[in-house]
C-alpha positions, 0 to 999 in steps of 0.5 A, a space after each residue: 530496512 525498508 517497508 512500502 505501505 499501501 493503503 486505500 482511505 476512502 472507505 476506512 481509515 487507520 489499520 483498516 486502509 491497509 492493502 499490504 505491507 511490502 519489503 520492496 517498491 516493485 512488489 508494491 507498485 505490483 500491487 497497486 497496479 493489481 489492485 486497481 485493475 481488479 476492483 469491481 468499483 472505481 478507485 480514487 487516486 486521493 485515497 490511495 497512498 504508497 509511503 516508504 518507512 525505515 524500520 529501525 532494528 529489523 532484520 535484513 
């Protein structure tokens, strides 16, 4: 199984820099895009990171 997290870094890091967990990358890129078109101040691009992770032993 898979999960895409998205995260923005610039203000806080670890835990903290997560926007959302998401079970596929359209629903992630969704999110990114959602994310950036409402944020009241400019969004960084460095900051921001999309990564895929294979969970091993989850539930499909």
């Amino acid at each position: 199984m898979k999960v895409w997290i998205l995260t923005d870094h610039y203000e806080d890091s670890g835990v903290n820099s997560i926007i959302g967990v998401f079970a596929n990358e359209t629903d992630a890129k969704l999110a990114l895009a959602e994310y950036i078109l409402d944020s009241d101040s400019e969004v960084l691009s460095q900051y921001i990171d999309l990564e895929c992770f294979e969970i091993i032993g989850g539930e499909e």
